[in-house]
PDB file of the backbone (N, CA, C, O) and the ligand in Angstrom, with CONECT records:
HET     ZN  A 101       1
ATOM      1  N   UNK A   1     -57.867 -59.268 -42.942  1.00  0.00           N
ATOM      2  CA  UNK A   1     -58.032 -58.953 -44.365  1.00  0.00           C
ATOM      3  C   UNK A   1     -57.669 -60.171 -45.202  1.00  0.00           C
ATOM      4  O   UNK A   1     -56.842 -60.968 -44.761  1.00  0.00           O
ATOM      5  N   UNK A   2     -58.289 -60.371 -46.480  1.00  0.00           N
ATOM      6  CA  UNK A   2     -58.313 -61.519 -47.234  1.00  0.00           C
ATOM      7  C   UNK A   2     -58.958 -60.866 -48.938  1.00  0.00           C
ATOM      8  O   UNK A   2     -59.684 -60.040 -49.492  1.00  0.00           O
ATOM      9  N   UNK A   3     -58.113 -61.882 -49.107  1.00  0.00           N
ATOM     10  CA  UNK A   3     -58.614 -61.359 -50.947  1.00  0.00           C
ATOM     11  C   UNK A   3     -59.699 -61.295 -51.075  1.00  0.00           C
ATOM     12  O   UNK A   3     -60.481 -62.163 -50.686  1.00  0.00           O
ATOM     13  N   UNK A   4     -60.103 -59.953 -51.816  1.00  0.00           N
ATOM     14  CA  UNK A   4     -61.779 -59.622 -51.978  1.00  0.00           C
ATOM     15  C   UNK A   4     -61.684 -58.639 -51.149  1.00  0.00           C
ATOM     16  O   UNK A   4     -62.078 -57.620 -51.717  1.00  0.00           O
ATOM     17  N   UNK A   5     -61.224 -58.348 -49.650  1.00  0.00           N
ATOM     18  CA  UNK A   5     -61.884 -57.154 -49.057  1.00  0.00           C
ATOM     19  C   UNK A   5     -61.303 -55.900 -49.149  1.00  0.00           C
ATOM     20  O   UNK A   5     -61.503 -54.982 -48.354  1.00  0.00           O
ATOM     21  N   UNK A   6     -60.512 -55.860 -50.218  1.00  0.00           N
ATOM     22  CA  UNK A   6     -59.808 -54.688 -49.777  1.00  0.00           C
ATOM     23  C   UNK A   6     -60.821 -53.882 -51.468  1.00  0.00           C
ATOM     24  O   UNK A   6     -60.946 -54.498 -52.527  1.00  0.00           O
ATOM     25  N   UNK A   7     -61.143 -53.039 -51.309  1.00  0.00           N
ATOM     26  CA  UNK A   7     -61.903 -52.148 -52.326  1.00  0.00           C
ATOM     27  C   UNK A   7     -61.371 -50.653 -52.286  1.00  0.00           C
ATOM     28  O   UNK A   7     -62.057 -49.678 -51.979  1.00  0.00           O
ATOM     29  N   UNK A   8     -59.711 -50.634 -52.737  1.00  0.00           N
ATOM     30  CA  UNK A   8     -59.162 -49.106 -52.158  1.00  0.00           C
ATOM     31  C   UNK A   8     -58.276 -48.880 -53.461  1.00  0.00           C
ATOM     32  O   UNK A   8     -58.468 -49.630 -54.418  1.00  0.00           O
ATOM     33  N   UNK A   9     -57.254 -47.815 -53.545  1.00  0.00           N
ATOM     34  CA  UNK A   9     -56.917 -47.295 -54.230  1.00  0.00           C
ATOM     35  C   UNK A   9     -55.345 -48.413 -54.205  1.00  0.00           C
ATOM     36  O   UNK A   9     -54.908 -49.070 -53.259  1.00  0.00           O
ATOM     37  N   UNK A  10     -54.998 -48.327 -55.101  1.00  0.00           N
ATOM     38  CA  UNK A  10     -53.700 -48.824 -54.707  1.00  0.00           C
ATOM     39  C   UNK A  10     -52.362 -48.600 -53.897  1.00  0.00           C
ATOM     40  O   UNK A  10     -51.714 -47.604 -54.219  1.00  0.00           O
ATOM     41  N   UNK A  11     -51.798 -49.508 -52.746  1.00  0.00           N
ATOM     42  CA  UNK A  11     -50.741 -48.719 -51.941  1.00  0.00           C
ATOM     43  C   UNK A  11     -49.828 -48.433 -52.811  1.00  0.00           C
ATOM     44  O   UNK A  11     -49.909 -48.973 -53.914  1.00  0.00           O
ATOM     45  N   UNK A  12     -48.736 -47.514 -52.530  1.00  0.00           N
ATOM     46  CA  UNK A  12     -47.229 -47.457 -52.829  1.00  0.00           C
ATOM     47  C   UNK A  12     -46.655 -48.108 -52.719  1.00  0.00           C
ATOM     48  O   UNK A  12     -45.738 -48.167 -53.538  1.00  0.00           O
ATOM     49  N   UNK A  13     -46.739 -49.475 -51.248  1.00  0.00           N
ATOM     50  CA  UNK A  13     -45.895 -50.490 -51.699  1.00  0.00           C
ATOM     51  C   UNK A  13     -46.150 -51.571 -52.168  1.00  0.00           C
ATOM     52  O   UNK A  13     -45.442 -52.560 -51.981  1.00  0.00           O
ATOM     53  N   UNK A  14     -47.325 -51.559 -52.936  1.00  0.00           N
ATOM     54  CA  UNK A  14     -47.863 -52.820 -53.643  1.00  0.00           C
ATOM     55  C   UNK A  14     -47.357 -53.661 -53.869  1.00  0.00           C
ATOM     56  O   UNK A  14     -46.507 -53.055 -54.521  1.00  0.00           O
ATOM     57  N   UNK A  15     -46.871 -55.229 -53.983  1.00  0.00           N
ATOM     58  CA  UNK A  15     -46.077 -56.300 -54.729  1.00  0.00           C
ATOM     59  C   UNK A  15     -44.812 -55.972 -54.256  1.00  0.00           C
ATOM     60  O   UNK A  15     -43.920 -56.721 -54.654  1.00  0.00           O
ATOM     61  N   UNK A  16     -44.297 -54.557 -53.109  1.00  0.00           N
ATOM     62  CA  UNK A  16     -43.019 -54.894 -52.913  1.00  0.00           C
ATOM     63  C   UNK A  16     -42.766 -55.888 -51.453  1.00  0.00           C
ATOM     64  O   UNK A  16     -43.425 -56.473 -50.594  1.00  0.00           O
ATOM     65  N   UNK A  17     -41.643 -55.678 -51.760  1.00  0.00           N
ATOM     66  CA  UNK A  17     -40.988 -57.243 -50.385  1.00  0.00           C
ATOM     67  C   UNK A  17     -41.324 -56.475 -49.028  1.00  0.00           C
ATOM     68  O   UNK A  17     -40.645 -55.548 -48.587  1.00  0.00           O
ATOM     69  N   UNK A  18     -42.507 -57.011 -48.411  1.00  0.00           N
ATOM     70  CA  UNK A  18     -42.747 -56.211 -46.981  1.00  0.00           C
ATOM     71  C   UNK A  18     -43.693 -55.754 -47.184  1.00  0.00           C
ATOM     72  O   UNK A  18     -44.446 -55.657 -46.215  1.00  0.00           O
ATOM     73  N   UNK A  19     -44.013 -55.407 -48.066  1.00  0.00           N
ATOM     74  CA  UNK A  19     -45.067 -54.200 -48.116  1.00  0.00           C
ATOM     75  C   UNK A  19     -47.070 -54.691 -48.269  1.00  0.00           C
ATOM     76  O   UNK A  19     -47.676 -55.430 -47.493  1.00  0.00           O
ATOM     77  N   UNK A  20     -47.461 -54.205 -49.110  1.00  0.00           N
ATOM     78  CA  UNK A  20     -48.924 -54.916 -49.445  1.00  0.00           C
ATOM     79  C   UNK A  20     -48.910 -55.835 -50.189  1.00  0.00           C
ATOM     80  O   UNK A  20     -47.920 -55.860 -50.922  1.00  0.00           O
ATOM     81  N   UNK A  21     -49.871 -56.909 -50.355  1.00  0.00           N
ATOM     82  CA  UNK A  21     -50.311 -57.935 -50.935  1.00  0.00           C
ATOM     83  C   UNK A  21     -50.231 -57.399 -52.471  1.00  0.00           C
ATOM     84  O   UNK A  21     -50.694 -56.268 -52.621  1.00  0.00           O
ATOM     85  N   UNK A  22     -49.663 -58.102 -53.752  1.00  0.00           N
ATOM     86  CA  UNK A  22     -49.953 -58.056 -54.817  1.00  0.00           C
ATOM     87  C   UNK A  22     -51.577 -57.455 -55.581  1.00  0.00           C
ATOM     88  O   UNK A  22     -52.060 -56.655 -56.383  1.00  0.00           O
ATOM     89  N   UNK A  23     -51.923 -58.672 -54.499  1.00  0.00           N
ATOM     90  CA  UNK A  23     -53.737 -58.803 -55.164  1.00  0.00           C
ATOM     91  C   UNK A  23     -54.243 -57.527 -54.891  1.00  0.00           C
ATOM     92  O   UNK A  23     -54.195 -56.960 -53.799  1.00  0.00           O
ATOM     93  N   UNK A  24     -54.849 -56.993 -56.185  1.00  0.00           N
ATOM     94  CA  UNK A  24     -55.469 -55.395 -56.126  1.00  0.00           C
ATOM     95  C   UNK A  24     -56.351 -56.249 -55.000  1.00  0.00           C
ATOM     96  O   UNK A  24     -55.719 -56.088 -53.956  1.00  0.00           O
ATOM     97  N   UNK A  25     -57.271 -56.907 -54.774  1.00  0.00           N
ATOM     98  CA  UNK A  25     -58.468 -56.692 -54.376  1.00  0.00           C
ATOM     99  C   UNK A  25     -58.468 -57.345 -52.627  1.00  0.00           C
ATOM    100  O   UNK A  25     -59.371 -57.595 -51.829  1.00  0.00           O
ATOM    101  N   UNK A  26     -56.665 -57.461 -52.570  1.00  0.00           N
ATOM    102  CA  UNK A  26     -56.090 -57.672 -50.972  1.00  0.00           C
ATOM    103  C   UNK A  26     -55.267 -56.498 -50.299  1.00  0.00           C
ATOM    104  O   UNK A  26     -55.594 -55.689 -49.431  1.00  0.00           O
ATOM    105  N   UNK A  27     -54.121 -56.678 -50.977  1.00  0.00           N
ATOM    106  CA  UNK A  27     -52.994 -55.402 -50.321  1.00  0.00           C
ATOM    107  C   UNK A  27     -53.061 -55.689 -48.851  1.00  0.00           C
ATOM    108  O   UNK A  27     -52.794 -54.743 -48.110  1.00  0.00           O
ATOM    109  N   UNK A  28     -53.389 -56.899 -48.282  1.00  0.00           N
ATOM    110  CA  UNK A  28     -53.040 -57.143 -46.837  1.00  0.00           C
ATOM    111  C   UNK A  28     -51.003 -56.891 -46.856  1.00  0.00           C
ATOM    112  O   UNK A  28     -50.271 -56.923 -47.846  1.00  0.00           O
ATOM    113  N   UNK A  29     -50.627 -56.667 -45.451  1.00  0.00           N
ATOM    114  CA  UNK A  29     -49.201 -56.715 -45.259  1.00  0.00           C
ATOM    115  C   UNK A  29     -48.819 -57.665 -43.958  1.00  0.00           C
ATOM    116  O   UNK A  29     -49.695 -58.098 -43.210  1.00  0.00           O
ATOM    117  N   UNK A  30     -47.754 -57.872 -43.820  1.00  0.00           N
ATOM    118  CA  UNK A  30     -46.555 -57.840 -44.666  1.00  0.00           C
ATOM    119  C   UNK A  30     -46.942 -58.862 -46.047  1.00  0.00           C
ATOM    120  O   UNK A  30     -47.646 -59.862 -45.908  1.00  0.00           O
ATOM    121  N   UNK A  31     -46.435 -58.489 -47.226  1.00  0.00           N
ATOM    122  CA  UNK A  31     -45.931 -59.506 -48.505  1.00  0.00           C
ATOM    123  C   UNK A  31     -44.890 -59.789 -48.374  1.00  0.00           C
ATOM    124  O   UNK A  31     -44.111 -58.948 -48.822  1.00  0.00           O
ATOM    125  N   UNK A  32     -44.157 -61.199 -47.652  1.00  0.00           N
ATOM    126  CA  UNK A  32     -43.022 -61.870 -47.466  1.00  0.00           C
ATOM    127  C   UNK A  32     -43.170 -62.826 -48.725  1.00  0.00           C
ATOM    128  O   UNK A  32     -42.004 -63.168 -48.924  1.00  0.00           O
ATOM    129  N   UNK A  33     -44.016 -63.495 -49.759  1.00  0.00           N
ATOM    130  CA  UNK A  33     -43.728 -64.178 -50.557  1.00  0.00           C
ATOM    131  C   UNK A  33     -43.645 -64.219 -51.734  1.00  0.00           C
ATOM    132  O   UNK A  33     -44.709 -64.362 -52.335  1.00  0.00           O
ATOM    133  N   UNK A  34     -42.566 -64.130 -52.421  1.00  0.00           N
ATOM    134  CA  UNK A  34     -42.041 -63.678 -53.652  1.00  0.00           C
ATOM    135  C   UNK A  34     -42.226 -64.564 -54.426  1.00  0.00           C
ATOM    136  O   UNK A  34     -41.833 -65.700 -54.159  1.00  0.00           O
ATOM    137  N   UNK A  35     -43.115 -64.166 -56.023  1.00  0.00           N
ATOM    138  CA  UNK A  35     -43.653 -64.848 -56.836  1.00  0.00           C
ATOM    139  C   UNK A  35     -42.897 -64.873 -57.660  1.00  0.00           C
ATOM    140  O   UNK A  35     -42.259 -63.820 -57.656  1.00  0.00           O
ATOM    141  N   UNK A  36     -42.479 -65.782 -58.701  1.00  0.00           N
ATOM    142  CA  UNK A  36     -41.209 -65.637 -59.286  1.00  0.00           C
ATOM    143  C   UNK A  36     -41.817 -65.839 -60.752  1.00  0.00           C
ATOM    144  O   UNK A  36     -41.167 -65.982 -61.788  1.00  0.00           O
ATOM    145  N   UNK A  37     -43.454 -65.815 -60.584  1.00  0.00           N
ATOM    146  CA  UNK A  37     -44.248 -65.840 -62.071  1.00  0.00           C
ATOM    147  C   UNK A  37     -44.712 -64.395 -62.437  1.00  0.00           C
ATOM    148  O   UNK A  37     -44.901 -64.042 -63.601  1.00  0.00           O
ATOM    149  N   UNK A  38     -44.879 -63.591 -61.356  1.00  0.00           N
ATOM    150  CA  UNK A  38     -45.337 -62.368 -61.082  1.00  0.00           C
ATOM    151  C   UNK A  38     -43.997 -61.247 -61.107  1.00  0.00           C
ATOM    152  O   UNK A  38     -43.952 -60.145 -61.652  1.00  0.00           O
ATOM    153  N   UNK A  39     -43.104 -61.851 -60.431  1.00  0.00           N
ATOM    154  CA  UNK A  39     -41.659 -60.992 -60.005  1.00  0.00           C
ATOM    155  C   UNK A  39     -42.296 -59.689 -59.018  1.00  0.00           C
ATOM    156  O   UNK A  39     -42.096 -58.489 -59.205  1.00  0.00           O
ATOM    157  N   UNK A  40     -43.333 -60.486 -57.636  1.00  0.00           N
ATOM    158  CA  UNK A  40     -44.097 -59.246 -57.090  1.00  0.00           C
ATOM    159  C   UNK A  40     -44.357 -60.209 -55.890  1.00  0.00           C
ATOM    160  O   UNK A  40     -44.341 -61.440 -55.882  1.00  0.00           O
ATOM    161  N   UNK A  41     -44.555 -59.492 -55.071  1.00  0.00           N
ATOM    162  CA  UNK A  41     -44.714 -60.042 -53.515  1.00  0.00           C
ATOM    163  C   UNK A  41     -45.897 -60.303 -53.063  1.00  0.00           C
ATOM    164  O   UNK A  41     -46.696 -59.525 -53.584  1.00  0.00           O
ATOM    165  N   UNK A  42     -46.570 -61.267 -52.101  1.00  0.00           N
ATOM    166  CA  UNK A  42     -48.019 -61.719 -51.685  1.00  0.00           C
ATOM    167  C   UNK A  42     -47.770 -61.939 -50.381  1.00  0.00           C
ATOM    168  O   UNK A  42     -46.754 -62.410 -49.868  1.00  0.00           O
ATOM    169  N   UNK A  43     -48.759 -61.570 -49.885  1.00  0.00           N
ATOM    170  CA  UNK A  43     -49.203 -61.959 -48.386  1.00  0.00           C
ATOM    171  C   UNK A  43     -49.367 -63.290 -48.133  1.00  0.00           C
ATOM    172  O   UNK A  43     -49.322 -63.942 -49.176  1.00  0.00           O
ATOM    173  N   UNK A  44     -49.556 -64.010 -47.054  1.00  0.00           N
ATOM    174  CA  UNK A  44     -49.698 -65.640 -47.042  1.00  0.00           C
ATOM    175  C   UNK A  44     -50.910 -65.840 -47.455  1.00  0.00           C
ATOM    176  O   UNK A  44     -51.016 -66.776 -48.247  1.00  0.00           O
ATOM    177  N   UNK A  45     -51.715 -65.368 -47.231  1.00  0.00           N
ATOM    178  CA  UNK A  45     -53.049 -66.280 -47.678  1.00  0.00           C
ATOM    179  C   UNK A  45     -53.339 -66.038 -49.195  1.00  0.00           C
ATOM    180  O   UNK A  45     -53.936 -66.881 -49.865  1.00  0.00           O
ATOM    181  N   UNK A  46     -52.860 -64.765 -49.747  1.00  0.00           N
ATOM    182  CA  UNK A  46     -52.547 -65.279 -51.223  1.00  0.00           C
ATOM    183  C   UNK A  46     -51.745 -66.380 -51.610  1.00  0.00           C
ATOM    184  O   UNK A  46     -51.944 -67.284 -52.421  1.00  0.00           O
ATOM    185  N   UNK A  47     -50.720 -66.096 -50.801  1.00  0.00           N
ATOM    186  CA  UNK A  47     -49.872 -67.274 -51.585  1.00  0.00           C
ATOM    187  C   UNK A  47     -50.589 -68.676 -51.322  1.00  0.00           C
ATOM    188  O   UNK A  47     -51.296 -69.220 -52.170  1.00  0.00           O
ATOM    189  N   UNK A  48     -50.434 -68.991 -50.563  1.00  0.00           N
ATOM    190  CA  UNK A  48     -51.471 -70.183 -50.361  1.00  0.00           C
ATOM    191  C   UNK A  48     -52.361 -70.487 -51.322  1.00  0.00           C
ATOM    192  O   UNK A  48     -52.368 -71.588 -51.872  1.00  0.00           O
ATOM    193  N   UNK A  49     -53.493 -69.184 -51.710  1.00  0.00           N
ATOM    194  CA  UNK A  49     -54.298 -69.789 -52.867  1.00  0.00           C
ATOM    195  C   UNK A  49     -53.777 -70.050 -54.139  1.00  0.00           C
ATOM    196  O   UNK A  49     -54.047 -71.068 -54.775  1.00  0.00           O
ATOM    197  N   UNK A  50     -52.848 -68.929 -54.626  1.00  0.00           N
ATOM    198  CA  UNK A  50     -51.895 -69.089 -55.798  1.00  0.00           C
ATOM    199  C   UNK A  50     -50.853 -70.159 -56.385  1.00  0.00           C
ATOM    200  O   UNK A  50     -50.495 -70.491 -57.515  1.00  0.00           O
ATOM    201  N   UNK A  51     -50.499 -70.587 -54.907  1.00  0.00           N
ATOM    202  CA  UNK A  51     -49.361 -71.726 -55.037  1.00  0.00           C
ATOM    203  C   UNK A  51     -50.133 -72.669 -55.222  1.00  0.00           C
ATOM    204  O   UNK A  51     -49.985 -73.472 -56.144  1.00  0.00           O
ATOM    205  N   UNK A  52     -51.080 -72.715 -54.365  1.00  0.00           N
ATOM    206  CA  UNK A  52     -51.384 -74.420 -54.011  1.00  0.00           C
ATOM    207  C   UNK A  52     -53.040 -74.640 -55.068  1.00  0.00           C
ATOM    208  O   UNK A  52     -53.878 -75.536 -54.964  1.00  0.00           O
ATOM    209  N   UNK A  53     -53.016 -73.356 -56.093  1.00  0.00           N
ATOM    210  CA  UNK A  53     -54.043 -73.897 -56.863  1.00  0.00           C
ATOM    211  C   UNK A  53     -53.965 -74.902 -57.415  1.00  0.00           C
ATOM    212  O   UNK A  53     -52.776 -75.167 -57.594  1.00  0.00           O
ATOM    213  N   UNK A  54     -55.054 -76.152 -58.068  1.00  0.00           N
ATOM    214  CA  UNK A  54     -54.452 -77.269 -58.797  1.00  0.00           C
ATOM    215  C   UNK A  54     -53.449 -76.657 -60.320  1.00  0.00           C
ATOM    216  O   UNK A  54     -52.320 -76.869 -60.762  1.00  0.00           O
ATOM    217  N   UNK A  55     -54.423 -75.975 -60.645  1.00  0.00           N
ATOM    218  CA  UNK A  55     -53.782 -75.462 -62.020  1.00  0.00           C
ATOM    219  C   UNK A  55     -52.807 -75.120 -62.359  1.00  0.00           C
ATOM    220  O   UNK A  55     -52.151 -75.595 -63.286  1.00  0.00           O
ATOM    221  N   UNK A  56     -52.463 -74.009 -61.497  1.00  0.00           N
ATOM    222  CA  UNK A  56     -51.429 -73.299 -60.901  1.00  0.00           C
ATOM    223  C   UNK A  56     -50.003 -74.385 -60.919  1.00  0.00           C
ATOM    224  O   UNK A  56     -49.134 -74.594 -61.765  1.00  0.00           O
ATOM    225  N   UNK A  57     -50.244 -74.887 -59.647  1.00  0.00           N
ATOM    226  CA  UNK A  57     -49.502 -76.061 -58.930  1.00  0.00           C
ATOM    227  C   UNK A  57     -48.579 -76.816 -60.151  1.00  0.00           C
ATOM    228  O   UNK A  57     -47.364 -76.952 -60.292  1.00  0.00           O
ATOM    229  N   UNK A  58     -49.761 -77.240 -60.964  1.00  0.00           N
ATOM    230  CA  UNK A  58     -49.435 -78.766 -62.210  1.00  0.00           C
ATOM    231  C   UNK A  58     -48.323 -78.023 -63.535  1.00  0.00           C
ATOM    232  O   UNK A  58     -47.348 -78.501 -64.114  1.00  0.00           O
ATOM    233  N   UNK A  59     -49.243 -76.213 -63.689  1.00  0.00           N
ATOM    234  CA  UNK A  59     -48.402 -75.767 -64.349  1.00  0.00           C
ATOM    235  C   UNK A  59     -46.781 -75.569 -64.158  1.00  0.00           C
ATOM    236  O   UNK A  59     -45.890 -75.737 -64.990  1.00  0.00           O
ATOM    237  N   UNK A  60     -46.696 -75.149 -62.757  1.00  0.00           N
ATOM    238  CA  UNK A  60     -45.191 -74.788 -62.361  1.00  0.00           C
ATOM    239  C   UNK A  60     -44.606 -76.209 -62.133  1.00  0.00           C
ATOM    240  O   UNK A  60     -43.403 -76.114 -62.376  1.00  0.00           O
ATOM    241  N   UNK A  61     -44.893 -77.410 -61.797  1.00  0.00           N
ATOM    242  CA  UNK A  61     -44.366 -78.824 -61.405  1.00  0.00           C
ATOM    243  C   UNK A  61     -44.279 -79.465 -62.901  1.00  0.00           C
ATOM    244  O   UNK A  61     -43.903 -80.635 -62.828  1.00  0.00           O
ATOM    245  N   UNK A  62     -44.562 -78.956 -64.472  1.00  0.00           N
ATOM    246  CA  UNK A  62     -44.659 -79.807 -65.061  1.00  0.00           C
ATOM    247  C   UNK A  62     -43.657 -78.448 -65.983  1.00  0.00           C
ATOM    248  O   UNK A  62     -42.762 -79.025 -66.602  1.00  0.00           O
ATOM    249  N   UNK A  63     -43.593 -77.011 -66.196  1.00  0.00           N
ATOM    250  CA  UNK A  63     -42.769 -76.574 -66.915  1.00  0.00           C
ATOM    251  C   UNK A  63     -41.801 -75.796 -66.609  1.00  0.00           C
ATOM    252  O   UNK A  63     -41.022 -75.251 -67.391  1.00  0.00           O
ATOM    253  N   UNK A  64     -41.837 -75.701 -65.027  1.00  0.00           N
ATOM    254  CA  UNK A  64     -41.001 -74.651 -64.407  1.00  0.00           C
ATOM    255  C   UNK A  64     -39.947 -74.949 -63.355  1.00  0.00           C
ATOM    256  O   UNK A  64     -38.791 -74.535 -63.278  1.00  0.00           O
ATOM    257  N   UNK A  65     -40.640 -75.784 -62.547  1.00  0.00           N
ATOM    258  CA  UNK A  65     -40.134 -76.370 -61.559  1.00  0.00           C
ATOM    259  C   UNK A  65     -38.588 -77.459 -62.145  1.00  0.00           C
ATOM    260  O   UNK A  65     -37.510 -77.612 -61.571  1.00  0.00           O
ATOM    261  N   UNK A  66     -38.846 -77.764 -62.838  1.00  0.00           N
ATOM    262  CA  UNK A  66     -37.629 -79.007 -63.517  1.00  0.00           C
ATOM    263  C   UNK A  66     -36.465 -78.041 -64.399  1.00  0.00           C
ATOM    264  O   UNK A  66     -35.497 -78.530 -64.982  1.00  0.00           O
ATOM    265  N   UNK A  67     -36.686 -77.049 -64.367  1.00  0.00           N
ATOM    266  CA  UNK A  67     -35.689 -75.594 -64.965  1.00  0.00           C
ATOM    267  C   UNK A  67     -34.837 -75.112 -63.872  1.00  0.00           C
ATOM    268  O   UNK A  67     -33.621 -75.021 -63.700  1.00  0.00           O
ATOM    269  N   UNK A  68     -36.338 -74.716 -62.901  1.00  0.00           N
ATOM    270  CA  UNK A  68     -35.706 -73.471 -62.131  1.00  0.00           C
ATOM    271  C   UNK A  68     -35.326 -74.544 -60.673  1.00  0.00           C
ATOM    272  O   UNK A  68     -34.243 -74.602 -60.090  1.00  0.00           O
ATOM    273  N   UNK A  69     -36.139 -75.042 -60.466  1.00  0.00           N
ATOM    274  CA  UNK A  69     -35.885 -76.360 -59.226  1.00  0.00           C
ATOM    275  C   UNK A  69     -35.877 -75.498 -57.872  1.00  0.00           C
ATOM    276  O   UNK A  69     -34.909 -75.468 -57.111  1.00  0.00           O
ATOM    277  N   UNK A  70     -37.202 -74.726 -57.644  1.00  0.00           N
ATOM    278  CA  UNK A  70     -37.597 -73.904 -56.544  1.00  0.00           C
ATOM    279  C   UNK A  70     -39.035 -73.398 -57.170  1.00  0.00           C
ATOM    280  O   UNK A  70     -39.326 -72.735 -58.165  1.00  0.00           O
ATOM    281  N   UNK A  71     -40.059 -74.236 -55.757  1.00  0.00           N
ATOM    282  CA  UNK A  71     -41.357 -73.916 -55.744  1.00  0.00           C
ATOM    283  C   UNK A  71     -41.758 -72.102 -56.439  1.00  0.00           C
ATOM    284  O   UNK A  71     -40.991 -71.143 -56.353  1.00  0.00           O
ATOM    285  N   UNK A  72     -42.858 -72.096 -56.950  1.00  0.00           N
ATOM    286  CA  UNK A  72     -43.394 -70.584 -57.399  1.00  0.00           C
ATOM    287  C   UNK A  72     -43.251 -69.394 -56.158  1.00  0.00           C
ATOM    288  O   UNK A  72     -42.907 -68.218 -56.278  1.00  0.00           O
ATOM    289  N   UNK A  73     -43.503 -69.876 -55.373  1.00  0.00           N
ATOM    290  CA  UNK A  73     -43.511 -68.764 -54.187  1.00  0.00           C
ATOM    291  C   UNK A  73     -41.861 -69.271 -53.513  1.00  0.00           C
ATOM    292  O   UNK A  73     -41.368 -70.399 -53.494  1.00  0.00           O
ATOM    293  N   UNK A  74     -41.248 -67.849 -52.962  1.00  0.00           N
ATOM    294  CA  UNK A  74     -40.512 -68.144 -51.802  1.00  0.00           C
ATOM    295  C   UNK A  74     -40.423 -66.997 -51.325  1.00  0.00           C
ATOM    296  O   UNK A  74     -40.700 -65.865 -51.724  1.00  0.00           O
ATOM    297  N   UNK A  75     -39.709 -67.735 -49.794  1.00  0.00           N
ATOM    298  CA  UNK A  75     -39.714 -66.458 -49.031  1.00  0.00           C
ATOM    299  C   UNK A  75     -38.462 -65.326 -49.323  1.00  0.00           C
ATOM    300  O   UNK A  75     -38.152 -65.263 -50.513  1.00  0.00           O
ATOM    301  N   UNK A  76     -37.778 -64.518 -48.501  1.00  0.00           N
ATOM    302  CA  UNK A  76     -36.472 -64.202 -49.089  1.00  0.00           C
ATOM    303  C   UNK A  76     -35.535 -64.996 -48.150  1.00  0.00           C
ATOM    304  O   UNK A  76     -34.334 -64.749 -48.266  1.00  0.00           O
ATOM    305  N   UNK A  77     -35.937 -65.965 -47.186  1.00  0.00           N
ATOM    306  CA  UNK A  77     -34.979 -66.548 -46.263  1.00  0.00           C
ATOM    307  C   UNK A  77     -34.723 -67.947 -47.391  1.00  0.00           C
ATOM    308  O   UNK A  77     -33.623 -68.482 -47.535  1.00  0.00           O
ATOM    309  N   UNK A  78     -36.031 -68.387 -48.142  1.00  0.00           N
ATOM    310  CA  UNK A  78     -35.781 -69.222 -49.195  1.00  0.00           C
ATOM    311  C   UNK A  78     -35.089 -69.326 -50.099  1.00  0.00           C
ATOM    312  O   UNK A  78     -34.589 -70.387 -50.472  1.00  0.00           O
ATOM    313  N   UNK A  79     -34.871 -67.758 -50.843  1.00  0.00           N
ATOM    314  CA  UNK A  79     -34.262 -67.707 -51.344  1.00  0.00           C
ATOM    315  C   UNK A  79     -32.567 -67.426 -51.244  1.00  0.00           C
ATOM    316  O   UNK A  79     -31.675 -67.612 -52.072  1.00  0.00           O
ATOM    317  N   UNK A  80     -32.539 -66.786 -49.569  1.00  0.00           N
ATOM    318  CA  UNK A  80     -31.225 -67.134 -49.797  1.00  0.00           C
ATOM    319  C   UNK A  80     -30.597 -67.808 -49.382  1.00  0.00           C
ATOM    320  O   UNK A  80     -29.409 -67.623 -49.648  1.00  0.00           O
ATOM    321  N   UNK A  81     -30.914 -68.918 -48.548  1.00  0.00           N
ATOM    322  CA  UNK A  81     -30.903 -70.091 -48.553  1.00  0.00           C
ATOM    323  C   UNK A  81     -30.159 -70.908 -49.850  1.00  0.00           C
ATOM    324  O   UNK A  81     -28.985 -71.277 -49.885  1.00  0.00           O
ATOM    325  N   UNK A  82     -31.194 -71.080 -50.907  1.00  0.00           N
ATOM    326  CA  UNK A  82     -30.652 -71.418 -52.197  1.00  0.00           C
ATOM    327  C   UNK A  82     -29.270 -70.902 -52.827  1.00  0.00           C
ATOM    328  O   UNK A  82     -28.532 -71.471 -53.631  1.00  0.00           O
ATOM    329  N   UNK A  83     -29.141 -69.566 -52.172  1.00  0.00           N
ATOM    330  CA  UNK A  83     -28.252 -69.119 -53.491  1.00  0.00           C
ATOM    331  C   UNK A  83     -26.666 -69.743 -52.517  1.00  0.00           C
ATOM    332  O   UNK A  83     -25.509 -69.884 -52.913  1.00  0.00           O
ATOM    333  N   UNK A  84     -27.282 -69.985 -51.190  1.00  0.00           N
ATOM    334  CA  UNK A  84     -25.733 -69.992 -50.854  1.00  0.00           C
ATOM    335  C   UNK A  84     -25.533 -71.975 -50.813  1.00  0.00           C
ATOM    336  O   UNK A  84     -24.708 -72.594 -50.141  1.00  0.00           O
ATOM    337  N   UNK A  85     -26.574 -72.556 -51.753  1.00  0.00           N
ATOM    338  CA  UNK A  85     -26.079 -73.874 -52.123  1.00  0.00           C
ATOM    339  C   UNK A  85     -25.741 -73.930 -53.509  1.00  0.00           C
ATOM    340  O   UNK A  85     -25.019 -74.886 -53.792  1.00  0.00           O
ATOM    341  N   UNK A  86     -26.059 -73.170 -54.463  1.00  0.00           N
ATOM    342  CA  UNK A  86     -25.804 -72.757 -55.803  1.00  0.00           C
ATOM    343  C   UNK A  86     -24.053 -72.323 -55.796  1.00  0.00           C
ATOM    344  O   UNK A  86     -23.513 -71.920 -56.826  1.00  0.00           O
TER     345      UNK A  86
HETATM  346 ZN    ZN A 101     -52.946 -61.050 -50.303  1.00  0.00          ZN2+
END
């Protein structure tokens, strides 16, 4: 499954941690990657397109990234990772 094929109703665990892909039009599982623009969870091959869009990318590296100082996507091992250098 890949964004675009999913044409269904929405799951229950939509955007949560584990559960289906954010993208109405994916809901692939597991969603291990937590969007921190969304505050909602993605499957890898979303994230992949989301993160690594140019647009995307330039936006978070030029107003977000120098704030928050952690890429748009992470995992939750990423994140806690971080908190226990914070
Ligand atoms: Zn997805």
């Amino acid at each position: 499954m890949a964004y675009g094929d999913y044409d269904g109703p929405n799951k229950p665990d939509k955007g949560h941690e584990n559960g289906s892909c954010n993208r109405t039009r994916c809901q692939a599982a597991p969603a291990r990657w937590y969007n921190h623009g969304s505050y909602s969870w993605y499957c890898d091959s979303c994230r992949n397109q989301i993160e690594f869009d140019r647009v995307n990318l330039r936006d978070w590296q030029q107003n977000y990234q120098p704030r928050l100082k952690h890429p748009m996507f992470e995992t939750r091992e990423m994140m806690d990772a971080r908190k226990e250098v914070a």
